[in-house]
ROVEXLO-611251 format. One line per field, with one value per residue (C-alpha): residue number from 1; x, y, z. Coordinates in steps of 0.02 Angstrom, whole numbers, padded with zeros to 5 digits. Example, Ala and Ser with C-alpha at 12.3 -4.5 7.8 and 13.67 -1.06 7.14 Angstrom:
2
seq	(1	2)
X	(00615	00684)
Y	(-00225	-00053)
Z	(00390	00357)
END
This chain:
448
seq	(1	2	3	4	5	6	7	8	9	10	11	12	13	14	15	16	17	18	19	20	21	22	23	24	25	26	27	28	29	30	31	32	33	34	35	36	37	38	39	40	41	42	43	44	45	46	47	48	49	50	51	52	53	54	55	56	57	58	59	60	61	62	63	64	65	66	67	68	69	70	71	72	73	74	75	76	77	78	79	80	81	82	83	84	85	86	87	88	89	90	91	92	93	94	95	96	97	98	99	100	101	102	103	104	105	106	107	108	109	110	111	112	113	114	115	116	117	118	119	120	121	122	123	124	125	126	127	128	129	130	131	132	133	134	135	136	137	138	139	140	141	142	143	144	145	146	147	148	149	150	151	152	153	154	155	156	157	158	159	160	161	162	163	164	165	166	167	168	169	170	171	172	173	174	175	176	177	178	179	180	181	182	183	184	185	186	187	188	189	190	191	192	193	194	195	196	197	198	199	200	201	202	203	204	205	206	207	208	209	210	211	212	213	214	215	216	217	218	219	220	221	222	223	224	225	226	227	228	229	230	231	232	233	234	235	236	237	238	239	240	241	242	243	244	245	246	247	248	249	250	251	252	253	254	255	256	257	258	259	260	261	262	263	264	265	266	267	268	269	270	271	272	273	274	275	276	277	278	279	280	281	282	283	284	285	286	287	288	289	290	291	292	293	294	295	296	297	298	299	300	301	302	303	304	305	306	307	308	309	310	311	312	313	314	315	316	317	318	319	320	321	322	323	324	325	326	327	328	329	330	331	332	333	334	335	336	337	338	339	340	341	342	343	344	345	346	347	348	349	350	351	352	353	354	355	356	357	358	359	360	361	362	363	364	365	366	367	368	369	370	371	372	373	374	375	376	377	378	379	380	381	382	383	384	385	386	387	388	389	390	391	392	393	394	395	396	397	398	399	400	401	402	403	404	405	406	407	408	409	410	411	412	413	414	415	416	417	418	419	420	421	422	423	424	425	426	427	428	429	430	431	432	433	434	435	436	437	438	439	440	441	442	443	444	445	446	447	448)
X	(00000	00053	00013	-00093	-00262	-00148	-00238	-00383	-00391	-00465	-00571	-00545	-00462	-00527	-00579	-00506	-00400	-00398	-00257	-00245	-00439	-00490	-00390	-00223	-00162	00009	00031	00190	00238	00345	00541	00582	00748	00810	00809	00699	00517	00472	00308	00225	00052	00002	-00185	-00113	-00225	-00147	00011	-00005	00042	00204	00238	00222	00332	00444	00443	00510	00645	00715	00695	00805	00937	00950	00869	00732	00556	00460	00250	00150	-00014	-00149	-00289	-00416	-00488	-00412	-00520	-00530	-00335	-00318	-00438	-00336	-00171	-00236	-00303	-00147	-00054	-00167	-00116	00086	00047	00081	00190	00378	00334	00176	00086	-00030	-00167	-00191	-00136	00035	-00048	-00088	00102	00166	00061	00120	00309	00265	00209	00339	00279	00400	00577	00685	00772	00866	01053	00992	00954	01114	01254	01374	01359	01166	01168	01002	00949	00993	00890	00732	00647	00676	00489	00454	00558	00490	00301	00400	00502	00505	00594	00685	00538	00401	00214	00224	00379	00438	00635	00691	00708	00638	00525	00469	00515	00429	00379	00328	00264	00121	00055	-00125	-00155	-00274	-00289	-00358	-00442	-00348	-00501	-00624	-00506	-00509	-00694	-00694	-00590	-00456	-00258	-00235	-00059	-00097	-00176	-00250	-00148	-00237	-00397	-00470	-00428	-00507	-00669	-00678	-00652	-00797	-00927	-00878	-00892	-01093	-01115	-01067	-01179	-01119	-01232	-01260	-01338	-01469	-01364	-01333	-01391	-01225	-01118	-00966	-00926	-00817	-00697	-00732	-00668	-00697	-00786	-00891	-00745	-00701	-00512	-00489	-00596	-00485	-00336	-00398	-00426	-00249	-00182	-00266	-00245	-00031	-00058	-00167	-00099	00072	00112	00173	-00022	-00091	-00017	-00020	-00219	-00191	-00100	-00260	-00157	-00263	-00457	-00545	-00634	-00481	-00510	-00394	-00461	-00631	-00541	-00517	-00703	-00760	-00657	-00778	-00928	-00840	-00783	-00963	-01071	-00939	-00970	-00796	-00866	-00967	-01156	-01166	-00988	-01013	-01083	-00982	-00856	-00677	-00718	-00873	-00762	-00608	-00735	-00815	-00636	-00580	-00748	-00712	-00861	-00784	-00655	-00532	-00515	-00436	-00358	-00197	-00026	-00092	-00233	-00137	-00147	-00339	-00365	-00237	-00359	-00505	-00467	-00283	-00331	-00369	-00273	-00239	-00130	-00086	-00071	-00040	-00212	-00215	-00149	-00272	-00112	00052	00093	00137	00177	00059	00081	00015	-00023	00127	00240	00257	00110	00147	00272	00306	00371	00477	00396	00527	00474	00517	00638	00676	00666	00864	00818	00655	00766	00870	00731	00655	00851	00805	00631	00659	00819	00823	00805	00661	00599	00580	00484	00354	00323	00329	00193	00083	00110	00159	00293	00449	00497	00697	00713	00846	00708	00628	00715	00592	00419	00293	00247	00095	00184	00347	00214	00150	00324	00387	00247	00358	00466	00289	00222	00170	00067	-00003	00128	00276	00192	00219	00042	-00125	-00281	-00427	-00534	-00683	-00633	-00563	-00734	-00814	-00694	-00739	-00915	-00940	-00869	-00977	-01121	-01053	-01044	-01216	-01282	-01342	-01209	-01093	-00925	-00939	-01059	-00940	-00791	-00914	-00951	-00768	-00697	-00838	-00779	-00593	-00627	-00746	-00601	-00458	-00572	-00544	-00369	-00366)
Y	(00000	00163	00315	00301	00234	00048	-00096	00007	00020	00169	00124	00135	00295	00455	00495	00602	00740	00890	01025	01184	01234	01105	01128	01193	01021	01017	01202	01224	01393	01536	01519	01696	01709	01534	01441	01290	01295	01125	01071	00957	00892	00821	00768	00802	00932	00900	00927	01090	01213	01132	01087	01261	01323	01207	01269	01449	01373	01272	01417	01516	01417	01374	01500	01348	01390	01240	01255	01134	01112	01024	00958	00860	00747	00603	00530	00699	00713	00527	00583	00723	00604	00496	00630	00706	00545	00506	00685	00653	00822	00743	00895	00844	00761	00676	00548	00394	00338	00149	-00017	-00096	-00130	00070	00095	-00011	00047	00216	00149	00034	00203	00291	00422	00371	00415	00239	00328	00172	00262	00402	00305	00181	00357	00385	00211	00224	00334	00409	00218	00187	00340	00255	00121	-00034	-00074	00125	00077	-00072	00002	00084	-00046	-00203	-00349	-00469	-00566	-00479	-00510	-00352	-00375	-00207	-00191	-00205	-00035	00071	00228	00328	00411	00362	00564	00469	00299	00208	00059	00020	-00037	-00060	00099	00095	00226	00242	00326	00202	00077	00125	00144	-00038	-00093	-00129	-00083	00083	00006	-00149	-00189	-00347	-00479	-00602	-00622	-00736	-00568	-00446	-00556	-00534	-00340	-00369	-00436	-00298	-00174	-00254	-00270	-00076	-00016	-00058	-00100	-00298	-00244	-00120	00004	00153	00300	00247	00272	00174	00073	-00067	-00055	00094	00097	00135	-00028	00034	00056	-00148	-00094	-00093	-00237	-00319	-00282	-00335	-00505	-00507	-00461	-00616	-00749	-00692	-00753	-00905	-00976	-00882	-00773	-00951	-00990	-00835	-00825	-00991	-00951	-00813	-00910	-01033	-01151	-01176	-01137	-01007	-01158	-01211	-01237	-01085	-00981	-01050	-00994	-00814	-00786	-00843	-00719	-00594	-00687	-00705	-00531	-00462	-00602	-00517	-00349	-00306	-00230	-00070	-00058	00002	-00050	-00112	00044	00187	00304	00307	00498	00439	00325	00434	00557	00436	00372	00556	00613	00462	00355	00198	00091	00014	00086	00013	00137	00205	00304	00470	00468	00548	00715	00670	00641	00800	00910	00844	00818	00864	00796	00627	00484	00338	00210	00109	-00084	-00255	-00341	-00446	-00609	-00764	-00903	-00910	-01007	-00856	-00683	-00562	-00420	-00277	-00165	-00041	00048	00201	00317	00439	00433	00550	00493	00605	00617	00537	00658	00816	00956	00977	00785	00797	00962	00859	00730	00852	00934	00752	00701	00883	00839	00684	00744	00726	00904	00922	00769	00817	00970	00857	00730	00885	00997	00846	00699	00585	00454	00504	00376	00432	00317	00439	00562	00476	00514	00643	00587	00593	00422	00353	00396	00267	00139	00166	00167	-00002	-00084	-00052	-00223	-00327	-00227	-00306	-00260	-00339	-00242	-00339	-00511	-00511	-00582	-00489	-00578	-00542	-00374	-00499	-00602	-00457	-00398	-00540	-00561	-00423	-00405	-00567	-00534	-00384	-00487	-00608	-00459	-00413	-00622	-00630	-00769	-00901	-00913	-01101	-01007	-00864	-00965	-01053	-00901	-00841	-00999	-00999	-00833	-00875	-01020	-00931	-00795	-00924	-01003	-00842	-00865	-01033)
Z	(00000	-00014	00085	00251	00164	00156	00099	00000	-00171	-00296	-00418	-00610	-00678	-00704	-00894	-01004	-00982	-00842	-00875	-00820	-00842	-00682	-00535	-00635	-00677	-00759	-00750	-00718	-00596	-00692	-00670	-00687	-00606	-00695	-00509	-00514	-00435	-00377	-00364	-00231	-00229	-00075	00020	00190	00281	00446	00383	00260	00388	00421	00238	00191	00329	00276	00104	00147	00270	00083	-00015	00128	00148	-00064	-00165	-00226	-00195	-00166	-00198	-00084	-00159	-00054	-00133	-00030	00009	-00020	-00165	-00240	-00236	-00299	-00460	-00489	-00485	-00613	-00729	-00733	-00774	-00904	-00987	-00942	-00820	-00661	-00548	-00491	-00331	-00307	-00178	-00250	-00138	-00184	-00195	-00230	-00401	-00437	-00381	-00510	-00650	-00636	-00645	-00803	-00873	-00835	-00721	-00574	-00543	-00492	-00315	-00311	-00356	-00247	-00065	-00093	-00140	-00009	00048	00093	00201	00136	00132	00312	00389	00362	00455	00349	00334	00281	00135	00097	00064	-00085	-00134	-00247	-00228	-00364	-00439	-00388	-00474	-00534	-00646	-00595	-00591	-00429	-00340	-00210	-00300	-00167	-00002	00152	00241	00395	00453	00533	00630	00664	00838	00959	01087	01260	01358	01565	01635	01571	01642	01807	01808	01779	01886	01786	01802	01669	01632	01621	01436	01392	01318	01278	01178	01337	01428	01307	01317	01504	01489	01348	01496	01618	01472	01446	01647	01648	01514	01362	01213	01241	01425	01341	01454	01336	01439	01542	01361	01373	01224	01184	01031	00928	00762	00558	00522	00381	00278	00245	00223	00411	00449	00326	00431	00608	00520	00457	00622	00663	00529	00545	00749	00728	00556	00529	00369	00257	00292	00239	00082	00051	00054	-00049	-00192	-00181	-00095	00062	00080	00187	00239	00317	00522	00576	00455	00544	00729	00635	00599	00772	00842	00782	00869	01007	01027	00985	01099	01251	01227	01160	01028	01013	00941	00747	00726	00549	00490	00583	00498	00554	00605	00720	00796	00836	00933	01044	01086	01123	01228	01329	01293	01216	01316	01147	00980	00818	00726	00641	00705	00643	00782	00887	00810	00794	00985	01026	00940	00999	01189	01229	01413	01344	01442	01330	01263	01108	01108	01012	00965	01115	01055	01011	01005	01056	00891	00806	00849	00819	00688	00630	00455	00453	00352	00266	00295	00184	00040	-00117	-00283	-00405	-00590	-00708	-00837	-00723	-00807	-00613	-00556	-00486	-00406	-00317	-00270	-00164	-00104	-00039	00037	00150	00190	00271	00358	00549	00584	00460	00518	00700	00644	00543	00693	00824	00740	00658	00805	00667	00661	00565	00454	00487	00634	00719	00758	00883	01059	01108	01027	01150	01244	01151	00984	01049	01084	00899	00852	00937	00850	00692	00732	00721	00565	00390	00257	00097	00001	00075	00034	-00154	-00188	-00193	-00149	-00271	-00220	-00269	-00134	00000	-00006	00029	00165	00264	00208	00280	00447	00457	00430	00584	00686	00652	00690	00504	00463	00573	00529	00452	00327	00281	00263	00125	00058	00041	-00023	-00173	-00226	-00218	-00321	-00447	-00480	-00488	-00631	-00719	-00710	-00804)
END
């Protein structure tokens, strides 16, 4: 995946053309005094302020002026991308919002700069700033599906994990230890009853609002990546993928123990009513008003929660674990990552300008004034708590982009629109497992 939506995919491109009549697409800025203007395009409203601020500090210290432009939101901006690649008026340095897939199409196209000689001058040093798994988001391997040369193509502006979080408070109102998480999924059930005893939704007890887990479930993306967390613990990653390449069926027992997780966790109280339907934004404000207990959501919540309760007490967390077969990971990576057009008059000049960006100094400012992990891994002495605990999740992250196989959307969807229909009692796990495994085989058929 690339950039913080990881693991959901944009559908079809944009139609025909837009230039500089919609939006001023491929307009390039007037170089009157012969010193390059380099142009970013960005979706990153949290993160304008500083980007601009950062602009004037370049152009200071080397004569370059750099123009951020933010367009937003994020579908709009991902539109925009494609339109302009479609035309050959993509800016210098750009973002994609999509799949490993959508990456490599734009490098068989030749819209993206190979930084490959860049990150590995002066023996790597650019290279070795980065967490290794920030670089691997924008890298691809020898052999990969995609047949792309092997390379890294973009630079990672900061990273994420998606964790579970835990509200303190709410903890101590139940009786529970505010440093102690759960670690287990036997001791996230129990939470689950006292949640229900206390008022949560499976008691009838909503005038008492406290929720369970709180999270973005109507977008299937980060369903999809709670049951990964999952299938990596119970089955281990040579499973999963093996499932992927059709190799095992969803019908397969652990993938069976996966699904009943989510009746398990929702029959307990874990879970919060209308879960299956509520927006990621819902979600994030009844974690920071203090009326759910758990949340599942990404790194860059913590400049959510900061604006909307700086008092909030709170902590970030592993998925408790459901085996102790395998350890459990994660979705993590880059969050955000900008690739240099290859067609750019001023593509060496972007270069430099990206070696600056993600320099310590530069990247201190970024996490500072946006609370969001730097992907230069020797910024991170004096991030504040909750962002380390984000950060040590790095060592347990993965992502479908480091696999090297893709599951079918076809069969993603059913996936996750099947556990949502667990969630809600329509279906038993036995019967979306039989779902699943009739759509995996109806696409491989495809294939033959």
């Amino acid at each position: 995946m690339v950039n913080k939506a990881l693991g959901r995919g944009w559908a079809g491109f944009m139609g025909g053309m837009i230039l500089c009549l919609i939006g001023g697409a491929g307009c390039e800025p007037k170089n009157i005094s012969g010193v390059p203007v380099i142009t970013v395009w960005h979706w990153m409203t949290d993160r304008d302020p500083a980007f601009q601020e950062l602009a004037k500090k370049y152009q200071a210290k080397t004569g370059v002026k750099v123009n951020f432009e933010l367009y937003a939101p994020s579908d709009a901006y991902s539109q925009k991308v494609r339109a302009a690649a479609q035309g050959e008026n993509l800016p210098d340095v750009f973002g994609i919002l999509g799949e490993k897939r959508d990456f490599a199409s734009f490098i068989k196209a030749g819209h993206i700069l190979d930084l490959t000689p860049y990150m590995e001058q002066d023996l790597g040093n650019w290279k070795n700033n980065f967490f290794a798994k920030a670089l691997a988001v924008n890298e691809f391997s020898e052999g990969n599906s995609y047949r792309i040369k092997p390379g890294i193509y973009a630079v990672p502006i900061d990273v994420m994990t998606i964790q579970m979080l835990y509200n303190k408070d709410l903890f101590k109102q139940l009786g529970l230890n505010p440093n102690k998480p759960p670690q287990t999924v036997a001791e996230l059930l129990e939470i689950g009853k006292k949640i229900s005893a206390a008022g949560g939704p499976a008691s009838g007890g909503r005038e008492k609002n406290m929720q369970g887990l709180v999270s973005g479930w109507g977008e299937v993306w980060m369903v999809d990546c709670f049951a990964n967390d999952y299938a990596f613990n119970i089955m281990g990653k040579d499973k999963v993928l093996a499932t992927i390449r059709g190799e095992v069926p969803y019908t397969d027992p652990d993938w069976i123990k996966v699904l009943t997780l989510f009746k398990d966790m929702q029959e307990s109280g874990v879970f919060a009513g209308g879960l299956v339907t509520m927006v990621n934004k819902n979600a994030e404000q009844l974690f920071a008003n203090d009326k759910a207990v758990f949340a599942f959501n990404g790194s860059w919540c913590v400049n959510v929660y900061k604006g909307m309760n700086p008092d909030l007490n709170y902590g970030a967390m592993l998925p408790p674990r459901a085996s102790d077969k395998f350890p459990m990971s994660v979705w993590g990576g880059a969050g955000s990552s900008f690739m240099v057009n290859a067609r750019s008059k001023n593509a060496e000049e972007a270069v430099k300008f990206l070696k600056w960006l993600t320099d310590t100094e530069q990247q201190a400012y970024l996490s500072e004034t946006t609370h969001n992990l730097p992907a230069n891994k020797n910024t991170l002495k004096n991030i504040p708590e909750v962002l380390a605990q984000f950060s040590s999740a790095m060592d347990h992250a993965t992502h479908p982009s480091f696999w090297g196989v893709s599951e079918f959307p076809a069969v993603i969807e059913a996936l996750d629109k099947g556990i949502q229909s667990i969630i809600i009692g329509e279906k038993t796990p036995e019967q979306i497992a039989s779902d699943v495994q009739k759509v995996k085989e109806r696409e491989l058929a495809k294939r033959r």
